[in-house]
C-alpha positions in Angstrom: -16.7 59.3 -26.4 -13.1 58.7 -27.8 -13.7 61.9 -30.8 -14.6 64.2 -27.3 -11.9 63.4 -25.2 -9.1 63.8 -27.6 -10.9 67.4 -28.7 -11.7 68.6 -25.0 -7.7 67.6 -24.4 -6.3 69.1 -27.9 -8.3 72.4 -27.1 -8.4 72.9 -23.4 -4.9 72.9 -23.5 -4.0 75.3 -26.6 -4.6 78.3 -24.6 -1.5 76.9 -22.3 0.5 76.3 -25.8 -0.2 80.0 -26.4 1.6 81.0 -23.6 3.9 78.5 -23.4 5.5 77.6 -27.0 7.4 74.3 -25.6 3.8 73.0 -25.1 2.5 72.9 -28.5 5.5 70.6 -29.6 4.9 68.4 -26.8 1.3 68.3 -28.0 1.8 68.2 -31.5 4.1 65.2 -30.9 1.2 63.4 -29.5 -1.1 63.6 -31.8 1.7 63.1 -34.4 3.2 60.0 -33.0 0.0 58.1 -31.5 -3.1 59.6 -33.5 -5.2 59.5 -30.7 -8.1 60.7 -33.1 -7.7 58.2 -35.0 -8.7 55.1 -32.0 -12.5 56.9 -32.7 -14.9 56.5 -35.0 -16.8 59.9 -35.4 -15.6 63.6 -35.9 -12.2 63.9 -34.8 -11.1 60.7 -37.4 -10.4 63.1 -40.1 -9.9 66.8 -38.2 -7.0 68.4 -38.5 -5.6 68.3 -35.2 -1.9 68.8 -36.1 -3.1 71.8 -37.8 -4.5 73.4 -35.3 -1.8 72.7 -32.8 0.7 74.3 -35.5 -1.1 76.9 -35.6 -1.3 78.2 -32.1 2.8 76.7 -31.7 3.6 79.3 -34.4 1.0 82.4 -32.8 3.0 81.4 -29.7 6.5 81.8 -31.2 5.7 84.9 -32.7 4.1 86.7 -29.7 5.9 85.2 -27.2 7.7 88.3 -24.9 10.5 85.2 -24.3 13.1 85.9 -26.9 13.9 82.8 -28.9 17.7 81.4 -28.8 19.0 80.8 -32.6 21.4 78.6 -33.6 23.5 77.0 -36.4 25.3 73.9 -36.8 25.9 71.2 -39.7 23.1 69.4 -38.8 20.9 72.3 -39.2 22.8 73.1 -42.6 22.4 69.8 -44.2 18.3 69.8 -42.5 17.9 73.0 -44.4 19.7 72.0 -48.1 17.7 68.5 -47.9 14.4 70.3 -47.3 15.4 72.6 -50.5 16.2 70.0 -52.5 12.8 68.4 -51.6 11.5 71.5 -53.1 13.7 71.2 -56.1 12.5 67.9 -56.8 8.6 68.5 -56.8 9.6 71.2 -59.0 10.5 69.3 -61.5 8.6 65.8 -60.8 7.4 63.4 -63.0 3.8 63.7 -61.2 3.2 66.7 -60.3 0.8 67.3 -58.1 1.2 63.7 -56.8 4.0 65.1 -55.8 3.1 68.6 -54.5 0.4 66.6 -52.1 3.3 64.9 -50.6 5.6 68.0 -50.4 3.1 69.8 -48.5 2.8 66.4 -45.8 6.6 66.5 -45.1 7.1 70.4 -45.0 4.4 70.1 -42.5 6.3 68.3 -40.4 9.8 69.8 -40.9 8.8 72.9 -39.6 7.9 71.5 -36.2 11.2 69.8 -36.6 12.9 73.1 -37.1 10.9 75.1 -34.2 12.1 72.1 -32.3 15.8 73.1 -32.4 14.4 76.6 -31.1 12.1 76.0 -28.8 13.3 72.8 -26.7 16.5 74.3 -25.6 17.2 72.4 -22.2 17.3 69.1 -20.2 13.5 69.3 -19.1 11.9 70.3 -22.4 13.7 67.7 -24.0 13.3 65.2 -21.4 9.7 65.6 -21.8 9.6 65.4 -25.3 11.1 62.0 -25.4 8.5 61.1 -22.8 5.8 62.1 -25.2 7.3 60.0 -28.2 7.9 56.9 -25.9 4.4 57.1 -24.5 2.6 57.8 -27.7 4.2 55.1 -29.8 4.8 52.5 -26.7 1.3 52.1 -26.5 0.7 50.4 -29.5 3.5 48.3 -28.5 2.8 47.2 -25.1 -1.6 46.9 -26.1 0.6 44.7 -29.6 2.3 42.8 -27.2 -0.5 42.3 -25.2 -2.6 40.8 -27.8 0.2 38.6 -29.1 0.4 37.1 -26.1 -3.9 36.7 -25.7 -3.8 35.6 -29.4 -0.6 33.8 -28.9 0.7 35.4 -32.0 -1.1 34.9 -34.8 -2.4 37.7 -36.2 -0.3 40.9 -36.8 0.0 44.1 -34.6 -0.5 47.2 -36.5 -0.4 50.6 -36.0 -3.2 53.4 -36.3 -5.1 53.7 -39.1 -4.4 56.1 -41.8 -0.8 57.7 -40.0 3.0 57.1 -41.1 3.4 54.2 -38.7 -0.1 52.0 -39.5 1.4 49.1 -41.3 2.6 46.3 -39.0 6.0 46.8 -40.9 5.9 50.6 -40.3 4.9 50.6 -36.0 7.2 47.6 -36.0 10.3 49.4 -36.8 8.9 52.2 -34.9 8.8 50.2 -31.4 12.5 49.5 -32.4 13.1 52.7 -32.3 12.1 53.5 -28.8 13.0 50.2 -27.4 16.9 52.2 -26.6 15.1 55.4 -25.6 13.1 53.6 -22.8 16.3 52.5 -21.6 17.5 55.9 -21.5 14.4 56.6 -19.5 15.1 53.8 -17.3 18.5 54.9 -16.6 17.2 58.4 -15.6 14.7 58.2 -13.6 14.7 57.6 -9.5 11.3 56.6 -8.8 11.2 52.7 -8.1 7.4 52.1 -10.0 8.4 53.7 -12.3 11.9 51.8 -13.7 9.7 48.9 -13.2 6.5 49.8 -15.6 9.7 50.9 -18.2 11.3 47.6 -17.7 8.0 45.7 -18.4 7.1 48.0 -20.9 10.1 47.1 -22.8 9.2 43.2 -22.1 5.8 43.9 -23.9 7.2 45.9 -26.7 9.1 43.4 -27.7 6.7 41.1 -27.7 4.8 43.7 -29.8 7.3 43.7 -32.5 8.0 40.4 -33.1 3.7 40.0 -33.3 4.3 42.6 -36.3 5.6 39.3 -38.2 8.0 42.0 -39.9 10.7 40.4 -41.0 12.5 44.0 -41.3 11.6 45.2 -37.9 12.8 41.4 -36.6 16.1 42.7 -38.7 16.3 45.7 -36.5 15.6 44.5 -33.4 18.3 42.1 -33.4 20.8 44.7 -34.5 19.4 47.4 -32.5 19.5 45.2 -29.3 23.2 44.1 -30.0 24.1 47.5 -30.1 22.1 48.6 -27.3 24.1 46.1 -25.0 27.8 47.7 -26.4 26.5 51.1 -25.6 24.5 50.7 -21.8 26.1 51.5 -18.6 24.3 47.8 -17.6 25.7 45.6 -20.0 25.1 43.0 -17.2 21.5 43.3 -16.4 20.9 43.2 -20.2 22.7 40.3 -21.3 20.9 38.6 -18.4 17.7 39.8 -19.5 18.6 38.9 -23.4 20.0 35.3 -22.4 16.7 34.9 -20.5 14.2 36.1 -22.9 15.3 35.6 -26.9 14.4 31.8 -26.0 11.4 32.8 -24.7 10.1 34.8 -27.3 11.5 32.5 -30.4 9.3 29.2 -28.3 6.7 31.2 -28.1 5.9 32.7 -31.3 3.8 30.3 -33.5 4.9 28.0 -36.9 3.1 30.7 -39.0 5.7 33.5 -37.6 8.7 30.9 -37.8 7.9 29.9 -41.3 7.6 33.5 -42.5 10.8 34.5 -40.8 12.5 32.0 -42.5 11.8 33.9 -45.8 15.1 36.0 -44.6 17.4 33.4 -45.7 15.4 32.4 -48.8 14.2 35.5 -50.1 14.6 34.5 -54.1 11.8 32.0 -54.0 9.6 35.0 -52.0 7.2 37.2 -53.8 7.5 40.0 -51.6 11.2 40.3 -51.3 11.8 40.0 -54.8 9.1 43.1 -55.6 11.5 44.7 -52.7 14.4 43.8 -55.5 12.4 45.1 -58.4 11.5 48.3 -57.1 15.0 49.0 -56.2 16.1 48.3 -59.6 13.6 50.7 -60.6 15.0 53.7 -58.7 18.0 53.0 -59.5 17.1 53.0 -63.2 15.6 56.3 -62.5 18.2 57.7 -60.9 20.8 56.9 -63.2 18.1 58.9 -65.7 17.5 61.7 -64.1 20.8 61.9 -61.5 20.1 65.5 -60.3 16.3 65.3 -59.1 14.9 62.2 -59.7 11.3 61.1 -60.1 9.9 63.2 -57.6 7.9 62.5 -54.5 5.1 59.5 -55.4 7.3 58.7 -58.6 6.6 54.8 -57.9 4.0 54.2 -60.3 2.9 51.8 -62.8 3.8 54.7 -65.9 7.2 55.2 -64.4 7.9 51.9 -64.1 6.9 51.1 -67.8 8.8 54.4 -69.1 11.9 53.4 -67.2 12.0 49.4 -66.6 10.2 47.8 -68.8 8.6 44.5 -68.3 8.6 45.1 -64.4 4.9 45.8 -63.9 3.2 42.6 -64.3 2.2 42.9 -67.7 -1.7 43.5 -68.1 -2.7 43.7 -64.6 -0.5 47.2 -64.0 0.9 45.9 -60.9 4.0 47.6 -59.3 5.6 47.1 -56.2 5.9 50.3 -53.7 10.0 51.1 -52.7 10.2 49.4 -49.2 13.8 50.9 -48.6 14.5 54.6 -47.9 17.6 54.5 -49.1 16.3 53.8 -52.5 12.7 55.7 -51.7 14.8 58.8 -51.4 17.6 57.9 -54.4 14.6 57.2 -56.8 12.3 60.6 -55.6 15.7 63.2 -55.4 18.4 61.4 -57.1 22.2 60.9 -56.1 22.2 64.7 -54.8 19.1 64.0 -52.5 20.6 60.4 -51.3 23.7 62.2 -50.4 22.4 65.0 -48.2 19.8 62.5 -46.4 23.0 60.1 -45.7 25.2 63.1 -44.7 22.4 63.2 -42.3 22.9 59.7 -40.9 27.1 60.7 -40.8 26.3 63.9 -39.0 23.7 62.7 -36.2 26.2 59.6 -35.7 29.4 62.0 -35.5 27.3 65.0 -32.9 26.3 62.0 -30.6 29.8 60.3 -30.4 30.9 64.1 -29.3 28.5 64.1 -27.1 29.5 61.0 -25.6 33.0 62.3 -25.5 32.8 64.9 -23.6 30.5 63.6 -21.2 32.3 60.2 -20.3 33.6 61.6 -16.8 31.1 64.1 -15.5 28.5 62.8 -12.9 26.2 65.4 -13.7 25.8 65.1 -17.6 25.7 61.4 -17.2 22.0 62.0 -19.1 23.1 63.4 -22.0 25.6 61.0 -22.3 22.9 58.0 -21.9 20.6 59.5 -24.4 23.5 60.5 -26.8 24.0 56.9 -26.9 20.8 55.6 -26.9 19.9 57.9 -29.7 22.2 55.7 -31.8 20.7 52.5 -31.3 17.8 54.1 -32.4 19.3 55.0 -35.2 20.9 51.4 -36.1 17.4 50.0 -36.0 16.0 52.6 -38.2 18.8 52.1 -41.1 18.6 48.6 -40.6 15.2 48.4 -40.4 14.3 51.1 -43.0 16.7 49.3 -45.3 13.5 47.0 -45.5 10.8 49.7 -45.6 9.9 53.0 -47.5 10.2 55.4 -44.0 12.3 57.9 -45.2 10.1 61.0 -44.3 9.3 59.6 -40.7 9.3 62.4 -38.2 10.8 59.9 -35.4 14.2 60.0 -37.1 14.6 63.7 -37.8 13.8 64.3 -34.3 16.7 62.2 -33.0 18.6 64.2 -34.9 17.7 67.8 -34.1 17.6 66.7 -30.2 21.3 65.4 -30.1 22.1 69.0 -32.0 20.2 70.4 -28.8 21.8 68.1 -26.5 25.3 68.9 -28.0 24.8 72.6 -27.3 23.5 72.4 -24.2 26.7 70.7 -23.1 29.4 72.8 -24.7 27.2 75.9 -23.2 27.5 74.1 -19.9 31.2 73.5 -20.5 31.9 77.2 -21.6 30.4 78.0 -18.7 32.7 75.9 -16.2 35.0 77.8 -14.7 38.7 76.5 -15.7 41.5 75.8 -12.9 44.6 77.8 -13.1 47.1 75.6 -12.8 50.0 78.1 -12.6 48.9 79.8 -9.8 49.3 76.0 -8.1 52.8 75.7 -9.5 
């Protein structure tokens, strides 16, 4: 029943995403972000929705009679040289067609990333789109927090099965990452049902998270709430909310979740943390070896590690530990060159939204942009915290912040450009 609904949805509405190009990105996005297929058990598991959906988006753009408004900026520069790069670095991997297979995954997505910037050129579209991301991932957040509270926390929440997000480590950073964009929402909407289903939403969420028993999204939370409070118009109603609730949710979680959190502060006498530590050594080994391009995508393997670090795979069993960081996931795959453009990345999306923020401070009327501007940030906080702790470096989430406060940016010097100026020596 599940396999039917999501087809009869995906395919009664590409003939609206043929005519309508904004569509197909909103769509795309869901089945990107939640994997609805993926919550059945027969055909649609493995079919290749976010093909399909692709494929019309792009028939769309190309026959579409609406002509399409390009633009540059350094954002889209540095987008464009990092994807390039990528391309670089497959070329001359370690592994091939490991590496090839994962090329062709992130280009995928990049180029709904890039049609993005094109396509979702005002307040609505983009509005929408951060709808679509909020609902598809918050579900797994508030059904997580949900069953943390049912189970009273003692199993982990995960994500869904076989996307970017289906570890409890990977949707737990992801829930950070919307927790600031609901508030945006929250701030920007009128309707009184609705502020009140975001408000408990986020209550749930957060719940969610901490039922991840991730110690890197519990990392990023607390980070990406603390900066959250600095940058809200309602620093009051959130540091009553906070004061309220952190009590709440530390009592309430369960010894198991306490005693694993407490790793943080003794993470040399934990297994996992110290693979973390090993496989960083290992990419930076790499790195230092081959500065320019690195290993290539999928380079953490048990033959690397032995060419390059000797004695850390456990020795007879071939055991390696996976990256966990995407700092380091993207210094050992594209070297000191790709590390640089992808946190040239993090510089530039930080430096567009504190311009946005700028010049929108006093006007009534762009009081949105300014919200999301800074809201985007906190979602950015949690996910270099948070990804600090957890190999997320392709994540479509994070490139979408990016290109939207590009978008956002535009929209507001257009709007600006547009203002008619007062003459003040006509007054004189």
């Amino acid at each position: 029943m599940r396999d039917l609904l999501v087809t009869l949805i995906v395919f009664g509405a590409l003939p609206f995403v043929l005519t309508r190009t904004h569509l197909g990105i909103l769509l795309w996005s869901w089945i990107g972000y939640m994997n609805p297929h993926r919550l059945g058990w027969g055909f649609a598991f493995n079919f290749p929705f976010a093909l399909v959906i692709a494929l019309a988006t792009f028939c769309s753009l190309i026959f579409s009679k609406r002509k399409l408004e390009f633009f540059w900026s350094p954002i889209l520069g540095w987008l464009i040289f990092f994807n390039i790069w990528m391309v670089i670095t497959t070329y001359f991997s370690l592994q091939p067609e490991d590496s090839l297979f994962q090329l062709e995954k992130v280009i995928k997505i990049q180029l709904i990333i890039f049609l993005t910037l094109w396509v979702m050129n005002d307040r609505e579209k983009i509005h929408s789109l951060i709808w679509v991301i909020v609902v598809s991932i918050g579900f797994y957040g508030v059904k997580g927090g949900i069953f943390t509270i049912v189970s009273g926390g003692g199993t982990h929440v995960l994500g869904p099965t076989g996307s970017f997000i289906s570890g409890n480590t990977e949707i737990g950073l992801a829930l950070v990452m919307i927790l600031p964009l609901i508030w945006y929402l929250y701030l920007n909407v009128h309707k009184v049902w609705i502020r009140y289903a975001l408000l408990c939403s986020m209550f749930l969420i957060a719940i969610g998270i901490l039922g991840t028993q991730s110690r890197g999204a519990l990392l990023a939370i607390v980070a990406a709430s603390s900066f959250l409070w600095l940058k809200s118009r309602k620093k009051g109603l959130l540091f009553v909310a906070m004061l309220l609730l952190v009590p709440f949710f530390y009592m309430f979680m369960p010894e198991s979740w306490h005693t694993r959190m407490h790793t943080i502060s003794t993470y040399s006498e934990d297994q996992s943390a110290m693979g973390r530590i090993q496989a960083w050594t290992f990419a930076y080994e790499l790195a230092l070896a081959r500065p320019f391009v690195g290993g290539g995508f999928e380079c953490f393997n048990s033959d690397n590690y032995e060419r390059f670090t000797p004695g850390l795979v456990t020795e007879g069993t071939g055991k390696y530990h996976d990256v966990h960081s995407i700092y380091f996931e993207v210094l050992g795959e594209h070297g000191f060159i790709g590390l640089l453009a992808f946190l040239i990345l993090f510089f530039l999306a930080w430096k567009t939204a504190n311009k946005i923020i700028k010049l929108t401070k006093s006007s009534t009327e762009q009081k949105w942009a300014h919200d999301l501007a800074s809201m985007t940030q906190v979602s950015i906080v949690g996910y270099g915290v948070g990804g600090a702790f957890l190999g997320l470096a392709y994540f479509d989430l994070f490139y979408h912040l990016v290109v939207i406060l590009a978008l956002v940016l535009r929209i507001i010097e257009t709007q600006l450009a547009a203002t008619p100026k007062l003459d003040t020596t006509k007054i004189c």
